[in-house]
ZALUMTI-554613 format. One record per residue: residue in three letters; chain; x, y, z of N, C-alpha, C, O in turn. Coordinates in nm, 4 decimals. Layout:
<recs>
REC   type   mol        n.u        n.v        n.w       ca.u       ca.v       ca.w        c.u        c.v        c.w        o.u        o.v        o.w
REC    ALA     A          X          Y          Z          X          Y          Z          X          Y          Z          X          Y          Z
...
</recs>
This chain:
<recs>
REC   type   mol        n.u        n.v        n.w       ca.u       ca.v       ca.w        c.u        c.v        c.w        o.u        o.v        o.w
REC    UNK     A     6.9072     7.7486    10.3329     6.7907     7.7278    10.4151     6.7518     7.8629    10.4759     6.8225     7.9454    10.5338
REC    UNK     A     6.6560     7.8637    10.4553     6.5796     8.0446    10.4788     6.4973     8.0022    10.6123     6.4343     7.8974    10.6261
REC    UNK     A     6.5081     8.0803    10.6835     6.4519     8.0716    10.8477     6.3338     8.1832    10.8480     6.3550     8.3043    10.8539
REC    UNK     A     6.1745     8.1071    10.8390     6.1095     8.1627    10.8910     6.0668     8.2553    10.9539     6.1740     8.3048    10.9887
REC    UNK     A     5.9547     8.3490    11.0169     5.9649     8.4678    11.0873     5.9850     8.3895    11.2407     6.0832     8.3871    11.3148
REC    UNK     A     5.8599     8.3322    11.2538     5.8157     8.2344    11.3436     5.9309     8.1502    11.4248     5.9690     8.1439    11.5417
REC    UNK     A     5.9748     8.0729    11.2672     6.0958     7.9938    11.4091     6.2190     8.0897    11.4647     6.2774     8.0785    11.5724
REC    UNK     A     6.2493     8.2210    11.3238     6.3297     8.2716    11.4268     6.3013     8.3115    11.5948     6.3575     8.2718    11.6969
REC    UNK     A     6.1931     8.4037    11.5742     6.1295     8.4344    11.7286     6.1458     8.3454    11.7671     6.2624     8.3670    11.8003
REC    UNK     A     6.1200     8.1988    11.8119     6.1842     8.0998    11.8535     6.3069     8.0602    11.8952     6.3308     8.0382    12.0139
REC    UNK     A     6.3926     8.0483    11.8024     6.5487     8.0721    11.8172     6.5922     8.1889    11.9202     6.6723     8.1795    12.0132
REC    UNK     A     6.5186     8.2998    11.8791     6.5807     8.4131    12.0188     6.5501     8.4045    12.1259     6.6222     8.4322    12.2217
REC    UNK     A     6.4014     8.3519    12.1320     6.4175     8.3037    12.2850     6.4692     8.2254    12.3388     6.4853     8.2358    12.4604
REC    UNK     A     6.5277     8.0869    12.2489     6.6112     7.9921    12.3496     6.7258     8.0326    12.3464     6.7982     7.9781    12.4297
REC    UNK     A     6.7913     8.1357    12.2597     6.9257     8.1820    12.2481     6.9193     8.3151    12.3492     7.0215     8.3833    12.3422
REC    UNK     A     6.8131     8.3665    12.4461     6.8514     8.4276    12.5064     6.8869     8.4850    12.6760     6.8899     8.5824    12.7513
REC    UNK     A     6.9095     8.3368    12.6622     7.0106     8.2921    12.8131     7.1227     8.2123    12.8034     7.1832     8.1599    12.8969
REC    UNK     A     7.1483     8.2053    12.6807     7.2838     8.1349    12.6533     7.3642     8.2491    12.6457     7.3196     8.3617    12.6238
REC    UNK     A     7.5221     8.2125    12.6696     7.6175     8.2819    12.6960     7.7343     8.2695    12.6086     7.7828     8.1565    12.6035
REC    UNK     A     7.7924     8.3652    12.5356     7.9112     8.3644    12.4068     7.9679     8.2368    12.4013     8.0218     8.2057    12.5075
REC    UNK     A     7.9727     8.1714    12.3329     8.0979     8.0244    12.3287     8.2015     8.0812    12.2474     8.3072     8.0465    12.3000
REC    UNK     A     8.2302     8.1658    12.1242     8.3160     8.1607    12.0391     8.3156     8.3347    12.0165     8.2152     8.4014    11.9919
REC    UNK     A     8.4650     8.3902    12.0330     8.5187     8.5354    12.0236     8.5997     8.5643    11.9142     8.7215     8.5466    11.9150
REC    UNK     A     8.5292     8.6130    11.8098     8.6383     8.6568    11.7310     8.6847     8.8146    11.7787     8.6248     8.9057    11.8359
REC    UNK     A     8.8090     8.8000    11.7304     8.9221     8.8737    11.7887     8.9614     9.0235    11.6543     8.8981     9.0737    11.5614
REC    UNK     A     9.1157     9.0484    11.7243     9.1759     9.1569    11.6660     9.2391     9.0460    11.5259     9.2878     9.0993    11.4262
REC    UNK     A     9.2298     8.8965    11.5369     9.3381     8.8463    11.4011     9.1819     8.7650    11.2815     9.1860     8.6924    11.1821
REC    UNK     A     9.0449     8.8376    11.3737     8.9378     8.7979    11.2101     8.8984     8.6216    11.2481     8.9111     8.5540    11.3502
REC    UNK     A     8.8554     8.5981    11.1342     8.7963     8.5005    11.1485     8.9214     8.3919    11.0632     8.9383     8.3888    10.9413
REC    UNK     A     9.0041     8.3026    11.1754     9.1111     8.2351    11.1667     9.0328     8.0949    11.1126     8.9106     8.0902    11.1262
REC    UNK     A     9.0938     7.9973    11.0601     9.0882     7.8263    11.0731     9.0143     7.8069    11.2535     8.9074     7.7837    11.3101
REC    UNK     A     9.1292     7.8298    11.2768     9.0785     7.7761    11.4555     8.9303     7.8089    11.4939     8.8537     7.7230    11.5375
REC    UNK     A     8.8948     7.9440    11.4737     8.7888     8.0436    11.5369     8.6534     7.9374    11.4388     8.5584     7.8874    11.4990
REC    UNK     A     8.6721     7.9221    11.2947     8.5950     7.8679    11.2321     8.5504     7.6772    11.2488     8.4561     7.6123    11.2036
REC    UNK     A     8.6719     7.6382    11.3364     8.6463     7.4988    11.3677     8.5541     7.5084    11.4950     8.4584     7.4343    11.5172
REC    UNK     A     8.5927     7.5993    11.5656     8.4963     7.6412    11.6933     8.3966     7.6438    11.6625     8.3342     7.5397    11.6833
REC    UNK     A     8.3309     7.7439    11.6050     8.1852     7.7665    11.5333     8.1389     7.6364    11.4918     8.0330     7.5832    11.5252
REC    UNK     A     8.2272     7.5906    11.4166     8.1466     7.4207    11.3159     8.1090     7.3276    11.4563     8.0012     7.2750    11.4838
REC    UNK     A     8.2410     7.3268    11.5370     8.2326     7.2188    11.6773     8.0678     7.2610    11.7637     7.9814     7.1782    11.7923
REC    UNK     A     8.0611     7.4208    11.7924     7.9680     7.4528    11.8785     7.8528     7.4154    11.7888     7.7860     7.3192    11.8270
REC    UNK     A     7.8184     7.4728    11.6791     7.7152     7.3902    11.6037     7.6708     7.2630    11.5702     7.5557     7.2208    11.5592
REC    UNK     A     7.7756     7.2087    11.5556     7.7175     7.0363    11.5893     7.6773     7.0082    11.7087     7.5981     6.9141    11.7126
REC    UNK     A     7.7118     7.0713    11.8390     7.7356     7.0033    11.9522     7.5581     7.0657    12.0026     7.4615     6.9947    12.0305
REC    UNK     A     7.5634     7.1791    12.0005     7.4262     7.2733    12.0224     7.3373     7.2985    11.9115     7.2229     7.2947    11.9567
REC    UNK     A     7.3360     7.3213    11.7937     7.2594     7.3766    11.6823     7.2368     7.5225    11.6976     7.2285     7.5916    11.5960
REC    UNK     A     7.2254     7.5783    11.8225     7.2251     7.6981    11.8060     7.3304     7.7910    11.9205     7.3460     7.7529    12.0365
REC    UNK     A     7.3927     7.9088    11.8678     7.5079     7.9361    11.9640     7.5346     8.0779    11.9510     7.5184     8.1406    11.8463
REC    UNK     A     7.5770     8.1281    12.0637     7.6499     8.2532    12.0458     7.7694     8.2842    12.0195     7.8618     8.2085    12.0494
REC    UNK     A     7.7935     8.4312    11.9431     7.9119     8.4764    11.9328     7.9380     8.5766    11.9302     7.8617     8.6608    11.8827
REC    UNK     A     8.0445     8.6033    11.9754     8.0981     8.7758    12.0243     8.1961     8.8306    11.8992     8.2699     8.7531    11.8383
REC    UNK     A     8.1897     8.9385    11.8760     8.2911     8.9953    11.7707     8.3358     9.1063    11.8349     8.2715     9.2034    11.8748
REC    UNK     A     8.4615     9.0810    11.8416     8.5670     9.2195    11.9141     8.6002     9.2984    11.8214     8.7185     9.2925    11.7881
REC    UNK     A     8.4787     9.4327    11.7228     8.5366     9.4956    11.6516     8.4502     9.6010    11.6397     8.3465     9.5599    11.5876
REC    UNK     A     8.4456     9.7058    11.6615     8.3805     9.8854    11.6293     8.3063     9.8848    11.5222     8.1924     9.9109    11.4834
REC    UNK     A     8.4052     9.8474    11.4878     8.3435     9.8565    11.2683     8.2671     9.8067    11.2187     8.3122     9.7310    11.1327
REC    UNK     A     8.1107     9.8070    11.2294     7.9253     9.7867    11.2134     7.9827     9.7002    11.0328     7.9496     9.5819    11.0247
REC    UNK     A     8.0364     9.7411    10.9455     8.0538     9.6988    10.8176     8.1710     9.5564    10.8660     8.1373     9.4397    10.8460
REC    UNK     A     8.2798     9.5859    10.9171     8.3785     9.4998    10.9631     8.2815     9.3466    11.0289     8.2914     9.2312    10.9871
REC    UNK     A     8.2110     9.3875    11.1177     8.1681     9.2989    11.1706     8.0261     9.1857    11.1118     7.9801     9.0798    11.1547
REC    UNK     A     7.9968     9.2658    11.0073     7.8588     9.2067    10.9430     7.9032     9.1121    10.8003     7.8384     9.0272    10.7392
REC    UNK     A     8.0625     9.1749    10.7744     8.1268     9.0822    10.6837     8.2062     8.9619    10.7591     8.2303     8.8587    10.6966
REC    UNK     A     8.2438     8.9760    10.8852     8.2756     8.8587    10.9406     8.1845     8.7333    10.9726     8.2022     8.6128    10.9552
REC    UNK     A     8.0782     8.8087    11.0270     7.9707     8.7367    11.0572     7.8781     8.6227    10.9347     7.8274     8.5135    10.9601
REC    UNK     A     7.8826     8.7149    10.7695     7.8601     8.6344    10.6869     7.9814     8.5387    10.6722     7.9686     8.4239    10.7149
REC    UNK     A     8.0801     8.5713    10.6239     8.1769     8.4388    10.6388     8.1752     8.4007    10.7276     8.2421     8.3025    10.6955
REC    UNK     A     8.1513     8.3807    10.8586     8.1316     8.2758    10.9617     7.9901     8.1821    10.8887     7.9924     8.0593    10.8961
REC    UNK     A     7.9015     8.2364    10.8374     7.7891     8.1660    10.8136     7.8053     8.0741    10.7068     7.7804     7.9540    10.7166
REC    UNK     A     7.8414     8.1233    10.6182     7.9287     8.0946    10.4849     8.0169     7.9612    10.4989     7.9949     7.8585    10.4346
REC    UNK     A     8.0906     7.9732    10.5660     8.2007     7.8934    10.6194     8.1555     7.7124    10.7106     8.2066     7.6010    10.7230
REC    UNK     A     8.0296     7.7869    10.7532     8.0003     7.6548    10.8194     7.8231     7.6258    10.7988     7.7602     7.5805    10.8944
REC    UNK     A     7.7771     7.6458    10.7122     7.6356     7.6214    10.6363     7.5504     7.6909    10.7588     7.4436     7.6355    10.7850
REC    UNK     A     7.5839     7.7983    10.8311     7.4438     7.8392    10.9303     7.4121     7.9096    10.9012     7.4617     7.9587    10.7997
REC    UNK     A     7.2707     7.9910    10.9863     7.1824     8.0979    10.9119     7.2060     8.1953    11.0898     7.2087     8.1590    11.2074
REC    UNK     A     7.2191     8.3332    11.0145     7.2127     8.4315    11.0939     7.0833     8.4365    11.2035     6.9770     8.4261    11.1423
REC    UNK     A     7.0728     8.4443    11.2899     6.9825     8.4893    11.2979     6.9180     8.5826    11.4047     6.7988     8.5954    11.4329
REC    UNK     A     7.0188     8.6395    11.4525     6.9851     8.7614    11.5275     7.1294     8.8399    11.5168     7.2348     8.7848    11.4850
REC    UNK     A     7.1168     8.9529    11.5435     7.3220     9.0384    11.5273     7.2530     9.1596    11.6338     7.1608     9.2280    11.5893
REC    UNK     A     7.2928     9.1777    11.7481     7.2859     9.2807    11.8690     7.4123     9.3226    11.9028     7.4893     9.2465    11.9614
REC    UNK     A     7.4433     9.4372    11.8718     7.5364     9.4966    11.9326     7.6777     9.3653    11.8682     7.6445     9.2967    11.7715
REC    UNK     A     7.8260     9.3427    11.9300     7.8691     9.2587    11.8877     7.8644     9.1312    11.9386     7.9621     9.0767    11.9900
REC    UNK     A     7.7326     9.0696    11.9246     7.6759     8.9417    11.9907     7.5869     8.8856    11.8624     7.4889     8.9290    11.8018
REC    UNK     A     7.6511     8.7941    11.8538     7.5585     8.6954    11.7012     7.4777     8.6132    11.7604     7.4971     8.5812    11.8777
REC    UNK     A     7.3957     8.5758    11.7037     7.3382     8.4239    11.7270     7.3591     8.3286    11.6055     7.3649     8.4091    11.5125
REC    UNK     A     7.3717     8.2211    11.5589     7.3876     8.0928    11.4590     7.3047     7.9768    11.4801     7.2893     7.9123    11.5838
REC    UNK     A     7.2600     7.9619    11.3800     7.1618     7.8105    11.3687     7.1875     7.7625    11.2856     7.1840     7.8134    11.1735
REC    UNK     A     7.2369     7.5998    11.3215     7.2237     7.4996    11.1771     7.1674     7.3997    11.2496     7.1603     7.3828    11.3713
REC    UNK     A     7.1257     7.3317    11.1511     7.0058     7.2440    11.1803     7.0947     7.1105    11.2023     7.1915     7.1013    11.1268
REC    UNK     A     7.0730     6.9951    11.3052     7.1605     6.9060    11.3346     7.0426     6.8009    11.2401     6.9195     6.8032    11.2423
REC    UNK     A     7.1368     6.7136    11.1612     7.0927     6.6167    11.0734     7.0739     6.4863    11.1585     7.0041     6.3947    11.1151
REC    UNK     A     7.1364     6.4788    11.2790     7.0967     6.3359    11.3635     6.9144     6.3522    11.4283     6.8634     6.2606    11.4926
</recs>
């Protein structure tokens, strides 16, 4: 699912007073870290996330397997602060 120009601008503005729910760390993107992501996405549809890592390449490959991993679409990457959208089917 390919995200628009439009609804993204959308998405960043409601994503931008929300506050990190899910930190990946120094041990990557674990089982646990990835049930988080799936949980916060069902629960919200759209969510933040923090990546604790220097490495601009390190962090843009985590970030696709986070997306990868739980059917969402990128849709903003600032500094190490993501945003995620999946669309809730209810």
């Amino acid at each position: 699912m390919a995200l628009n120009t439009k609804f993204k601008q959308q998405l960043k503005a409601k994503a931008h007073k929300l506050k990190p729910i899910v930190f990946i760390g120094n041990n990557g993107l674990t089982d646990n870290v990835k049930m988080e992501i799936d949980r916060g996405l069902t629960d919200h549809e759209l969510i933040k996330i923090r990546v604790q890592s220097s490495d601009r390449e390190l962090k843009q490959q985590l970030l696709v397997e986070a997306c990868h991993a739980t059917d969402a679409e990128l849709v903003q990457c600032i500094g190490g602060i993501a945003v995620l959208y999946r669309k809730n089917l209810e």
